[in-house]
C-alpha positions as a Markdown table, in Angstrom:
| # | Residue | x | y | z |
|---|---|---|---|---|
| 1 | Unk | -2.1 | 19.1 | -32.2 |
| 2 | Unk | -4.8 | 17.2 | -33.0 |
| 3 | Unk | -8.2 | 16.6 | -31.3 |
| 4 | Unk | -10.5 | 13.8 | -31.7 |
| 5 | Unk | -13.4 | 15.6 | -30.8 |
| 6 | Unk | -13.8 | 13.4 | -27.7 |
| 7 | Unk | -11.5 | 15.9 | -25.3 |
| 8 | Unk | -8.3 | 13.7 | -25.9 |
| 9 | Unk | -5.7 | 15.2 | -27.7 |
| 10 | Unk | -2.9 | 13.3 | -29.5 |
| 11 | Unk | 0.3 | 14.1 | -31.3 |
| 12 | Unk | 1.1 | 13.8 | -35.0 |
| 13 | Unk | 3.3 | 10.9 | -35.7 |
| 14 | Unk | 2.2 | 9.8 | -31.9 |
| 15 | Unk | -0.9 | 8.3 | -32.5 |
| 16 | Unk | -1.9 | 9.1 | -28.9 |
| 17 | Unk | 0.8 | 6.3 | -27.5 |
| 18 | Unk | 2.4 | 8.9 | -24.9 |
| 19 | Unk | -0.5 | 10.0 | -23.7 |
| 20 | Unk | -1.4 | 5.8 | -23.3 |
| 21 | Unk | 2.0 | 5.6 | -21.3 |
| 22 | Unk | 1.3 | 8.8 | -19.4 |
| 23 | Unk | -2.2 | 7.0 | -18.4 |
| 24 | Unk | -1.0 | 3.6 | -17.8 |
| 25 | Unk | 1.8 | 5.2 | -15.0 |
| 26 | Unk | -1.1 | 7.2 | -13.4 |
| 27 | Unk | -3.4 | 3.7 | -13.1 |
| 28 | Unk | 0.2 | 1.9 | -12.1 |
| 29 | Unk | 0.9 | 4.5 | -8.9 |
| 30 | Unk | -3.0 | 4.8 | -8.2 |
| 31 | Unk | -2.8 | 0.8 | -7.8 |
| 32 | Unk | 0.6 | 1.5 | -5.9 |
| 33 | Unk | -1.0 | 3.8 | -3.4 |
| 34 | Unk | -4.1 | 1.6 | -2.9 |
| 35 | Unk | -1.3 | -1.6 | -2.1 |
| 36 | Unk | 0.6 | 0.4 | 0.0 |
| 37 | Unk | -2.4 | 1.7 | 1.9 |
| 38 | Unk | -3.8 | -1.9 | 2.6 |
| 39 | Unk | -0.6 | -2.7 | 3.8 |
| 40 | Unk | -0.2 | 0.2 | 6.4 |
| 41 | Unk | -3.7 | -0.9 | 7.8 |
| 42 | Unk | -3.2 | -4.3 | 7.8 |
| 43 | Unk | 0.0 | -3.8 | 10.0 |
| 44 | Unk | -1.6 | -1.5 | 12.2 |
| 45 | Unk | -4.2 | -4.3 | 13.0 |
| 46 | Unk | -1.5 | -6.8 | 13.2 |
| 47 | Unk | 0.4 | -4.5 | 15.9 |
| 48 | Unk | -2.9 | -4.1 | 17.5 |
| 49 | Unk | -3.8 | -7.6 | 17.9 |
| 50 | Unk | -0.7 | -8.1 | 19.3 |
| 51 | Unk | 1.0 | -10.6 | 16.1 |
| 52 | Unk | 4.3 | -8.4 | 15.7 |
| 53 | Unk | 7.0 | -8.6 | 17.6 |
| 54 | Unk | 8.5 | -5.0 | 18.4 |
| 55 | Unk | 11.7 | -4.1 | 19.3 |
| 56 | Unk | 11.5 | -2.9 | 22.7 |
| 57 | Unk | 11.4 | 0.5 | 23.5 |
| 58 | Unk | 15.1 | 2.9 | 22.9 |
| 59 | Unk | 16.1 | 3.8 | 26.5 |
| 60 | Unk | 17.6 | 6.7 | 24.6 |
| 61 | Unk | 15.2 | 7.9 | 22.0 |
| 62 | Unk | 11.5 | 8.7 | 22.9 |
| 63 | Unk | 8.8 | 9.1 | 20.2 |
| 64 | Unk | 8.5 | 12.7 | 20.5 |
| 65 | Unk | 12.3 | 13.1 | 19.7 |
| 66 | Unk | 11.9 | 10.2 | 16.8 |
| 67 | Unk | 8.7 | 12.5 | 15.3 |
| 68 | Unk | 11.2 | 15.7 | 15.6 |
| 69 | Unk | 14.5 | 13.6 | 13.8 |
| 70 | Unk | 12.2 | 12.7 | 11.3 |
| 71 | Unk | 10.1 | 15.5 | 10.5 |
| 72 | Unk | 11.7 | 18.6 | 12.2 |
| 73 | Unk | 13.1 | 20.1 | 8.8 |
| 74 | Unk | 9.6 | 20.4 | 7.6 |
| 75 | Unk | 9.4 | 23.0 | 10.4 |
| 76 | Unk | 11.6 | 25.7 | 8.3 |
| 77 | Unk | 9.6 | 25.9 | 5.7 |
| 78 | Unk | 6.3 | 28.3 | 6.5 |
| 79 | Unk | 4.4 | 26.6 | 3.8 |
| 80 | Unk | 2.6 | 24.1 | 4.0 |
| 81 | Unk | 2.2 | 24.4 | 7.7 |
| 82 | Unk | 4.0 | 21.3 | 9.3 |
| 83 | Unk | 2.0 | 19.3 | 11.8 |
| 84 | Unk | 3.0 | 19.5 | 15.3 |
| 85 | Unk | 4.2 | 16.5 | 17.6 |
| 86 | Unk | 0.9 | 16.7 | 19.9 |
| 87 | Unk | -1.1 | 16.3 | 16.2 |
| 88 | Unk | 0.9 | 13.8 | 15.0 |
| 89 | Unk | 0.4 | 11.7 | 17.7 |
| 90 | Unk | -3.3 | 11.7 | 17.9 |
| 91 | Unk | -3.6 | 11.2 | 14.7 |
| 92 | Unk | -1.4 | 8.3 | 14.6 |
| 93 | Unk | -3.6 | 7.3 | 17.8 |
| 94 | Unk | -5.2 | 3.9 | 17.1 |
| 95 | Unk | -7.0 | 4.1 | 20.4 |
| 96 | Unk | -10.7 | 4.5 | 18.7 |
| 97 | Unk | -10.3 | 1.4 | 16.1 |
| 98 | Unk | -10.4 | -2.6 | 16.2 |
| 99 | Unk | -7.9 | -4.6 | 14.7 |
| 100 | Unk | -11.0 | -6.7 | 13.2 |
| 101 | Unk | -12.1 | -3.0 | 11.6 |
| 102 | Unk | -8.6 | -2.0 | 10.2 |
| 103 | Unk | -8.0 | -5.9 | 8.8 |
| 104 | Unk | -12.0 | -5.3 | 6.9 |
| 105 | Unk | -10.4 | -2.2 | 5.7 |
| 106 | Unk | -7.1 | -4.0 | 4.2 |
| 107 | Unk | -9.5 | -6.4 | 2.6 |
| 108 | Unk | -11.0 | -3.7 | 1.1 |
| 109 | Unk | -7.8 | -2.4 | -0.2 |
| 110 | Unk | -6.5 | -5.5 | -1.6 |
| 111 | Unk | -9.8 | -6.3 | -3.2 |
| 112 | Unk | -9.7 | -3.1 | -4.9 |
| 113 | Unk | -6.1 | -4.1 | -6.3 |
| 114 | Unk | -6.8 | -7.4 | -7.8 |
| 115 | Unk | -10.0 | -6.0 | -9.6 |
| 116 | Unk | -7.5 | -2.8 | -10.8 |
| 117 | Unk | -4.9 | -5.4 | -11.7 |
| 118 | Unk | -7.4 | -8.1 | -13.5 |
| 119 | Unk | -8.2 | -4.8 | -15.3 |
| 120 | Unk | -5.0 | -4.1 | -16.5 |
| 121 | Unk | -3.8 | -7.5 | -17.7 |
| 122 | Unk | -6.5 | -7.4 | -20.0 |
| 123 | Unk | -5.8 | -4.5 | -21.9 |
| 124 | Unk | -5.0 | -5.0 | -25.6 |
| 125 | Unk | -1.5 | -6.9 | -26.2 |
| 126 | Unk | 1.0 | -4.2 | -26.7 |
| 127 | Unk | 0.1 | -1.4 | -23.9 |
| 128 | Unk | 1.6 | -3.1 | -20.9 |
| 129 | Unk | 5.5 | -4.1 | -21.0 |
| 130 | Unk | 6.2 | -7.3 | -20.8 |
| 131 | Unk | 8.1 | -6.1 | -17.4 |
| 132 | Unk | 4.5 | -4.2 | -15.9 |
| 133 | Unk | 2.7 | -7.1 | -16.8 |
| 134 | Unk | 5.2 | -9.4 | -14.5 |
| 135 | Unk | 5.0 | -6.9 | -11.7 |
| 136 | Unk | 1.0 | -6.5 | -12.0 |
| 137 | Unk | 0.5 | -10.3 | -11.6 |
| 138 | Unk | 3.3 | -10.5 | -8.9 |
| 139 | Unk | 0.9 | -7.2 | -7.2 |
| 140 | Unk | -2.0 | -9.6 | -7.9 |
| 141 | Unk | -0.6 | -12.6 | -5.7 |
| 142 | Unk | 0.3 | -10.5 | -3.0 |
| 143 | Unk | -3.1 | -8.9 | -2.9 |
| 144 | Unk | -5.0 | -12.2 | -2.5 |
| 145 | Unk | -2.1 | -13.8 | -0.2 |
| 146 | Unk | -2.7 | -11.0 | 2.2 |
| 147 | Unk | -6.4 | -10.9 | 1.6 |
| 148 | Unk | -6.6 | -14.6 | 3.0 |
| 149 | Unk | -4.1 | -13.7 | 5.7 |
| 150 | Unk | -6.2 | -11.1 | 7.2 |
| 151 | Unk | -9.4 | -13.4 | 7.5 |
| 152 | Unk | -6.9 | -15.5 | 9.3 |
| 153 | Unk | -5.0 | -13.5 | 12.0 |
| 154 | Unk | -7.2 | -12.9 | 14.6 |
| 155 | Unk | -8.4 | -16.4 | 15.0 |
| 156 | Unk | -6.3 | -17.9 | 18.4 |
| 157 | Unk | -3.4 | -19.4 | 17.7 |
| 158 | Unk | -2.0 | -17.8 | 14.3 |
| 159 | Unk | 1.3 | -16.4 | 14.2 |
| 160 | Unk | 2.5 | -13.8 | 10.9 |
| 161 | Unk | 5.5 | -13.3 | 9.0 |
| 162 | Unk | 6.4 | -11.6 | 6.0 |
| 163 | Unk | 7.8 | -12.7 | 2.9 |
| 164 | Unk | 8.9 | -11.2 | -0.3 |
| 165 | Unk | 8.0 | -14.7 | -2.7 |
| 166 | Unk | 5.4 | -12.8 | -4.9 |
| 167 | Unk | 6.2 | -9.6 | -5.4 |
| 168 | Unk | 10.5 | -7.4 | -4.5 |
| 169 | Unk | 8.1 | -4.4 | -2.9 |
| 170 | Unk | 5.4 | -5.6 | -1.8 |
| 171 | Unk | 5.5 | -8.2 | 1.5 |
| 172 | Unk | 3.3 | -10.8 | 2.0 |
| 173 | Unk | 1.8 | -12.3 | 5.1 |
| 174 | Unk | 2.1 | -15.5 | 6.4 |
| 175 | Unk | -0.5 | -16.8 | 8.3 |
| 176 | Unk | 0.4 | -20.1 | 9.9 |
| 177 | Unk | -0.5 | -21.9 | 13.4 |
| 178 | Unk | 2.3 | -21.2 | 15.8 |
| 179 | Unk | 4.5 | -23.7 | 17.0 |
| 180 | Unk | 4.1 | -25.5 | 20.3 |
């Protein structure tokens, strides 16, 4: 091993390049994880506002019977200790929370993406793939689609829905008057 003096250690005949790679896929799933949390807000505003169209309720199944399908096996294990249904349920509770709030939020998110991204596509030529550098600007459109679609959705009259034109992960929202 050798050190640089600076706290970063690289590897003979390595010239640091796996510790790039080991970097770039912790920047990659920290912009992942900020996407992905935009997204969760954004549709929780969208369901509150009313703008998706839910299946209707499962005669057969009721949510606290979904939460234990899902998440009863988790109940075996006696560490970490697994959250119980009355829990889960509160804190899935959007009762306290405007959809105007959770859209400023998802804004928020998907600002924080496209500045990450911008970042990233202007690294030195060589450290992102051709392929990450297709799927950071496809993360990039998606990010500013759904940050325009959010100013839009709450204004009367505007109807969503979800395509994958940008980006095979990551939907975007379509904002569009609805039809008369």
């Amino acid at each position: 091993d050798v050190g640089d003096g600076g706290g970063t250690v690289t590897y003979e005949g390595d010239s640091g390049a796996s510790l790039v790679r080991v970097k770039m896929e912790t920047y990659v799933m920290e912009l992942t994880k900020t996407m992905c949390k935009g997204l969760v807000r954004m549709l929780a505003g969208l369901k509150l506002a009313g703008k998706l169209e839910r299946p209707p309720p499962s005669p057969f199944t009721e949510e606290e019977q979904n939460f234990w399908q899902r998440f009863g096996v988790f109940h075996v294990t006696p560490e970490p200790q697994a959250l119980n249904y009355p829990d889960f349920a509160q804190y899935m509770s959007l009762d306290d929370i405007a959809p105007g709030q959770l859209f400023m939020m998802a804004s928020d998110c998907f600002s924080q993406v496209r500045t990450q991204v911008k970042q990233l596509l202007n690294l030195p030529p060589g450290i992102l793939t051709a392929e990450q550098a297709e799927d950071m600007a496809g993360l990039e459109r998606v990010a500013a689609a759904n940050m325009t679609a959010v100013r839009l959705v709450e204004m009367p009259g505007i109807e969503v829905d979800f395509e994958y034109k940008h980006h095979p992960i990551f939907a975007s929202v379509l904002a569009r008057r609805a039809k008369k």
